[in-house]
PLY file of the C-alpha trace (Angstrom):
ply
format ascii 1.0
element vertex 316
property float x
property float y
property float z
element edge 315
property int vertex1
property int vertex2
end_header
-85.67 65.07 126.65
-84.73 61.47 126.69
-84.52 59.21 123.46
-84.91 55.98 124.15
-84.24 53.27 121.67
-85.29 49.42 122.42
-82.92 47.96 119.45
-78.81 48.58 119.29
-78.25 50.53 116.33
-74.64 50.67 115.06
-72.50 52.42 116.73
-71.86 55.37 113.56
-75.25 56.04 113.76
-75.86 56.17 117.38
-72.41 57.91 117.42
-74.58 60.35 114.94
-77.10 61.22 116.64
-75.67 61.91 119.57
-73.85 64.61 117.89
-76.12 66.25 115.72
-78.84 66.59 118.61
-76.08 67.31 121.30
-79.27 68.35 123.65
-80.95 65.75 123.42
-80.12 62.37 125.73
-80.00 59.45 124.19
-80.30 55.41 125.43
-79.54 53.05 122.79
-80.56 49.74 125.14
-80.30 46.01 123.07
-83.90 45.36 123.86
-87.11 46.02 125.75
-86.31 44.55 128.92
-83.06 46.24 128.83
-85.14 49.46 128.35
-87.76 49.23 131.02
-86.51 50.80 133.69
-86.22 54.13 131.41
-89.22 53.82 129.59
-90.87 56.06 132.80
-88.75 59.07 131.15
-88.51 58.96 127.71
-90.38 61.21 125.67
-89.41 59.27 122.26
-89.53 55.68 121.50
-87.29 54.01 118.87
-88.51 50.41 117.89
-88.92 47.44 115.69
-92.83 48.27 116.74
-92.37 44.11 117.35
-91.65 44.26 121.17
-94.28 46.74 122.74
-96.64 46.12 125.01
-99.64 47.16 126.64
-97.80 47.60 130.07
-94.96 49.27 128.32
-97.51 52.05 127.07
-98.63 52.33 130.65
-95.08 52.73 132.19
-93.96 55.53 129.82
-95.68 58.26 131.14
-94.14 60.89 129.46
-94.16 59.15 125.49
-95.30 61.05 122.99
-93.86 59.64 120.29
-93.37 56.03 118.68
-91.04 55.93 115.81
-91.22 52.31 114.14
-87.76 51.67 112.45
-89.95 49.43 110.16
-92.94 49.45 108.07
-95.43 47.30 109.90
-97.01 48.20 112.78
-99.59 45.53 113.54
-98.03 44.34 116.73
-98.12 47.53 118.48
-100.99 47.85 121.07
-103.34 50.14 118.98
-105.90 50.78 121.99
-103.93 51.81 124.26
-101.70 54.30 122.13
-104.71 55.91 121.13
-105.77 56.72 124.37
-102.81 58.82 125.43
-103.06 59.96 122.16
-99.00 59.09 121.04
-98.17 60.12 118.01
-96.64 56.73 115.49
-94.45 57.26 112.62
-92.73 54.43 110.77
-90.36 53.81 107.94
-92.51 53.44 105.29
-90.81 53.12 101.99
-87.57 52.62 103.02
-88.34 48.70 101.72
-89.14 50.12 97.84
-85.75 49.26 96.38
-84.78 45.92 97.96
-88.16 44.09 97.64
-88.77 45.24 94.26
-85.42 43.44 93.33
-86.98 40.75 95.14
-90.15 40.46 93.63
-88.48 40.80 89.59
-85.84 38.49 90.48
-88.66 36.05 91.87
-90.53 36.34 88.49
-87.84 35.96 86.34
-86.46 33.13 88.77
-90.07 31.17 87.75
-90.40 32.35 84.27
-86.76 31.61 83.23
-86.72 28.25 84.71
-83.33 29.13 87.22
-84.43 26.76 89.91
-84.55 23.70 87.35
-81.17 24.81 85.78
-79.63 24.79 89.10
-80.82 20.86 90.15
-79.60 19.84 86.24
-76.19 21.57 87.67
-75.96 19.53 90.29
-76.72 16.47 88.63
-74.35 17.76 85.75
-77.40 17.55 83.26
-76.76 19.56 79.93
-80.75 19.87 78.71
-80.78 23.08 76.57
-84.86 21.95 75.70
-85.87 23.58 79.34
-88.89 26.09 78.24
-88.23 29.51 79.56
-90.76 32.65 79.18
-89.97 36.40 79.38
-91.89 38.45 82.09
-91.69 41.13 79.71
-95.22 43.25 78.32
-97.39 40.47 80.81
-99.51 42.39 82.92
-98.88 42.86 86.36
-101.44 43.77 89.33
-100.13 44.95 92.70
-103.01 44.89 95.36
-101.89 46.93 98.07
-99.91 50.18 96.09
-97.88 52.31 98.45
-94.76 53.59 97.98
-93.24 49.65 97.44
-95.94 49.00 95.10
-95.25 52.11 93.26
-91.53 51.02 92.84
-92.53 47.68 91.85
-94.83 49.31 89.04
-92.48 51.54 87.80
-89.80 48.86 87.11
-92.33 46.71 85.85
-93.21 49.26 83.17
-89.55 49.17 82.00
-90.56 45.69 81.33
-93.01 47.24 78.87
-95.95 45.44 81.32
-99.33 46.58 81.92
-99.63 48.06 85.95
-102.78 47.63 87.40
-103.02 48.44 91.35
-105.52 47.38 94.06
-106.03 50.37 96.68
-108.28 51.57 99.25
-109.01 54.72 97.89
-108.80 54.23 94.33
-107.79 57.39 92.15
-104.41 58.07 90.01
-101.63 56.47 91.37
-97.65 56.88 89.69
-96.57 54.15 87.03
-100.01 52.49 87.19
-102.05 52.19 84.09
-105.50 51.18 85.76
-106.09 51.42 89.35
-109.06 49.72 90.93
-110.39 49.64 94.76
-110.76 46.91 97.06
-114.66 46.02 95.96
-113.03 45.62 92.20
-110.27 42.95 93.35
-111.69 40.65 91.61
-111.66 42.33 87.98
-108.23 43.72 88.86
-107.31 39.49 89.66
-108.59 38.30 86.37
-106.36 40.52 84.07
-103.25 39.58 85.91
-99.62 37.12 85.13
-98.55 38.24 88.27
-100.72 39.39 91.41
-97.68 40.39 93.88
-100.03 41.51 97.80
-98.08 44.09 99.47
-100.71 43.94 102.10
-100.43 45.22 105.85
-101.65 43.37 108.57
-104.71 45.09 109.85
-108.34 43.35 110.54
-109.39 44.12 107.05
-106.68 42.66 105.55
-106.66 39.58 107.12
-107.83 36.77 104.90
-108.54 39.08 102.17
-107.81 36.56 99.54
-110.67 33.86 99.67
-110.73 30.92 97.26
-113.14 32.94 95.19
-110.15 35.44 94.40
-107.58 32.59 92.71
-110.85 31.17 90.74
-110.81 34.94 89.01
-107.06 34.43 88.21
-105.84 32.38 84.93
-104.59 29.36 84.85
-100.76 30.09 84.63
-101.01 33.49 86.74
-98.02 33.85 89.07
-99.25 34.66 93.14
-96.31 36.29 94.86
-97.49 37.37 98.35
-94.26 39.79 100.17
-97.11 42.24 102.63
-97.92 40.13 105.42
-98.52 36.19 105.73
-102.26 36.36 106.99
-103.57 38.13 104.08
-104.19 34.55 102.61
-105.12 30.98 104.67
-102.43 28.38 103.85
-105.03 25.62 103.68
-107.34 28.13 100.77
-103.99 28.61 99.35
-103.26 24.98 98.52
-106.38 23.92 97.46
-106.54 26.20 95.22
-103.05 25.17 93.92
-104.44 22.11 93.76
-107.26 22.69 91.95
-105.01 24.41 88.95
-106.87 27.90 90.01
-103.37 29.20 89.00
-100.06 28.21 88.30
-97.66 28.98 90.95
-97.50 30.86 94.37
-94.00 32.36 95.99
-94.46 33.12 99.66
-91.86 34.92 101.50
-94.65 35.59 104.37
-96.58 33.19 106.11
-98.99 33.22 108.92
-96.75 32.04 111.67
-92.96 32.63 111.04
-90.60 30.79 111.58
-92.93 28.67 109.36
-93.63 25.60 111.55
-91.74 21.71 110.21
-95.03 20.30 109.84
-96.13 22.90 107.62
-97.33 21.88 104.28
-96.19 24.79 102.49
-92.45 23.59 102.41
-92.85 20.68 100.75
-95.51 21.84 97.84
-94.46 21.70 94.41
-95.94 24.90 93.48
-94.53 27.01 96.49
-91.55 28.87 96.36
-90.48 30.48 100.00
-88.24 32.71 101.30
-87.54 33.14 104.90
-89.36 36.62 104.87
-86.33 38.39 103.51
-87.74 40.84 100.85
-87.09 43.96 102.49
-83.84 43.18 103.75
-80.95 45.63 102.94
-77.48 46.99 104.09
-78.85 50.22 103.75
-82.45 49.66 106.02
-80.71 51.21 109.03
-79.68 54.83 107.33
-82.30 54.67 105.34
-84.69 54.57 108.54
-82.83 56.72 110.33
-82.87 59.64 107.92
-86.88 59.77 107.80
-86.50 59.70 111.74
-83.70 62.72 111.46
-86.18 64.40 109.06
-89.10 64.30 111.52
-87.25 64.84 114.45
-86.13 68.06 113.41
-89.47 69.42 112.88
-90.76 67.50 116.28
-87.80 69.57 118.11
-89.53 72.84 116.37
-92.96 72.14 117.30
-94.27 70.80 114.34
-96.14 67.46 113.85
-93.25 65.31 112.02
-94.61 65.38 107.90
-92.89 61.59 107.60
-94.76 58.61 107.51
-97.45 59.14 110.29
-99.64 56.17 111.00
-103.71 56.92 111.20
-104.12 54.69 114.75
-107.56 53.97 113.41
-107.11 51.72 110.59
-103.63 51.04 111.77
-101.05 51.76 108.93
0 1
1 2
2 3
3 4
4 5
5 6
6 7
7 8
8 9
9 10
10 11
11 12
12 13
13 14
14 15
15 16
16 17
17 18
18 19
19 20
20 21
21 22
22 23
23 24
24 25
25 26
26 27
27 28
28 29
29 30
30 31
31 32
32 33
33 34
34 35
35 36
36 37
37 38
38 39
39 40
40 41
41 42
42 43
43 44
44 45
45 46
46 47
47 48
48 49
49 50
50 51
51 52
52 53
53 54
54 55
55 56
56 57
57 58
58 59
59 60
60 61
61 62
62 63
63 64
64 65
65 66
66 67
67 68
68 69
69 70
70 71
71 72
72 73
73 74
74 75
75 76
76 77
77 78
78 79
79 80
80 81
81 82
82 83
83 84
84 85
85 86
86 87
87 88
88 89
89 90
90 91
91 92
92 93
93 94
94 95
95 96
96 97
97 98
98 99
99 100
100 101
101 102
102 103
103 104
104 105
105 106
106 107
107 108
108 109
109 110
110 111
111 112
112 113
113 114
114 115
115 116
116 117
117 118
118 119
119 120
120 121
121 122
122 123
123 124
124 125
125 126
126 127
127 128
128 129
129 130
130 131
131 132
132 133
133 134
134 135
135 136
136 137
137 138
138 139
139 140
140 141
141 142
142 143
143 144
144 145
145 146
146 147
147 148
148 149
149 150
150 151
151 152
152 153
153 154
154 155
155 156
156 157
157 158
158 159
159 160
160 161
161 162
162 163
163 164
164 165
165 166
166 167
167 168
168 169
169 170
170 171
171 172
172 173
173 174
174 175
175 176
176 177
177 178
178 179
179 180
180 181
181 182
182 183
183 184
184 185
185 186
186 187
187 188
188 189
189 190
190 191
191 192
192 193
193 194
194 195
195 196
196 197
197 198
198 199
199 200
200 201
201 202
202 203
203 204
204 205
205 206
206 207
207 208
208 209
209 210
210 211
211 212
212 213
213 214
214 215
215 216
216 217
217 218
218 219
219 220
220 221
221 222
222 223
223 224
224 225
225 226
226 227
227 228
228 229
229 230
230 231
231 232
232 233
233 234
234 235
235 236
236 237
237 238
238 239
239 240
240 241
241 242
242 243
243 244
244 245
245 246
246 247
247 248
248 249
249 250
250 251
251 252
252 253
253 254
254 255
255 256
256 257
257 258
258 259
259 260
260 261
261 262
262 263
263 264
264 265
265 266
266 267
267 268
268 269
269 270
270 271
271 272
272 273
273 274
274 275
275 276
276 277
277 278
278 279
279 280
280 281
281 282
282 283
283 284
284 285
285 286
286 287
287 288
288 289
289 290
290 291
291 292
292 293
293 294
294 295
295 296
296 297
297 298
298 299
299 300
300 301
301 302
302 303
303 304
304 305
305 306
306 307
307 308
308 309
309 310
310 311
311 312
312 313
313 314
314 315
């Protein structure tokens, strides 16, 4: 049975696997086109989910498994998976500690002024009258609560705030005081400091937030968007920035990354971005790897992996 990875992983781990699944082959190629002319054997697929392709579904014959070394899978060629029927699996939740750092340390960034003490730094400024605010017992709504938004919430409740998550289904969810569904965004919007999207990318997500949504928020709510850029139109985004529908938005997605020059995002006064590094970590790579060891194992037994499998049909 042949392994075949599209990404270099480093070499401990590939050194790792190898030797725990001595009967197994493995290919560890640096990318796609380097892995073409195996992808005819390989039964298992390691990838970014960033670099497959239609005609890459075709050539594998004998896949039966994609496992995603990420969390989004939105650039993976839904139709034609489903009709061979290949099972998906991703790393779901492996992101929960580094982008919940992110996301407090973005808040408290904004609330306790650190940009504008940084410039007055520079300039060798010494203005103690800088107002600051504390992000503690505000109320924070997380529309889109998974296992990152469940992080997020649980921290923020050590912040004594009030957790209020957006879901599909609705029901109890960990560390949330209220949860509401999709068709109550709005109510869940209005009660909010901070509305931090954890959003996938799927067809139903895609602008989800219409300029009707920021008119629900108040006037110094916080928009910190870290799911995927095209939840929200940069041009609705603005204007309502403009139009003081709230106070401040931090983007570390956008709709087309790298974010173009000519972009008017960059230069806003009421945009903080980050070069979509939320999730970033020293530890993705093991951390990924372990819910692949974990489903592998039962895969190798004849049991559908437990870990993370992806519903092709709504695609997350």
């Amino acid at each position: 049975m042949l392994v075949l990875s599209t990404t270099k992983l480093t070499a401990d781990l590939e050194r790792m696997l190898e030797d725990r699944f001595d009967t197994l082959s493995f290919k560890f190629m640096a990318n796609i086109e380097q892995a073409e002319p195996f992808l005819g054997e390989a039964e298992i697929l390691i990838t970014y989910g960033e670099d497959i392709k239609e005609a890459h579904i075709k050539k594998a014959t004998a896949l039966k498994w994609i496992m995603v070394i990420s969390a989004g899978v939105d650039r993976l060629p839904f139709q034609a998976i489903k009709e061979r029927n290949i099972l998906v699996t991703n790393a779901r939740g492996i992101h929960q500690t580094p982008m919940t750092e992110y996301a407090i340390a973005m808040l408290l960034n904004h609330y306790r002024q650190h940009q504008v003490f940084a410039e007055q730094q520079a300039e060798k400024v010494w203005d103690a009258t800088i107002a600051t605010r504390e992000i503690s017992g505000r109320t924070l709504t997380i529309v889109g609560a998974g296992a990152i938004g469940e992080e997020l919430a649980r921290i923020g409740q050590a912040f004594r705030m009030t957790t209020i998550a957006v879901t599909h289904s609705g029901g109890e969810r960990r560390y949330f005081d209220h949860v509401y569904q999709n068709h109550q965004l709005e109510q869940a919007l209005s009660q909010a400091d901070f509305v931090v999207s954890i959003l996938p990318s799927t067809p139903e997500t895609k602008g989800y937030y219409q300029y009707r949504h920021f008119e629900k928020m108040k006037k110094d709510a916080i928009f910190l968007n870290m799911g995927r850029g095209d939840a929200v139109d940069p041009t609705v985004l603005i204007q309502a920035l403009d139009d003081q529908q709230f106070e401040h938005a931090i983007l570390d997605v956008t709709p087309v990354e790298p974010l173009p020059k000519d972009s008017p995002l960059w230069e806003h006064e009421k945009i903080t971005l980050t070069p979509h590094v939320s999730g970033k970590s020293a530890h993705y790579l093991p951390r990924a790897l372990e819910i692949f060891l974990d489903n592998l194992q039962d895969y190798l037994q004849g049991v559908p992996p437990a870990l993370n499998q992806i519903n092709l049909s709504r695609g997350y």
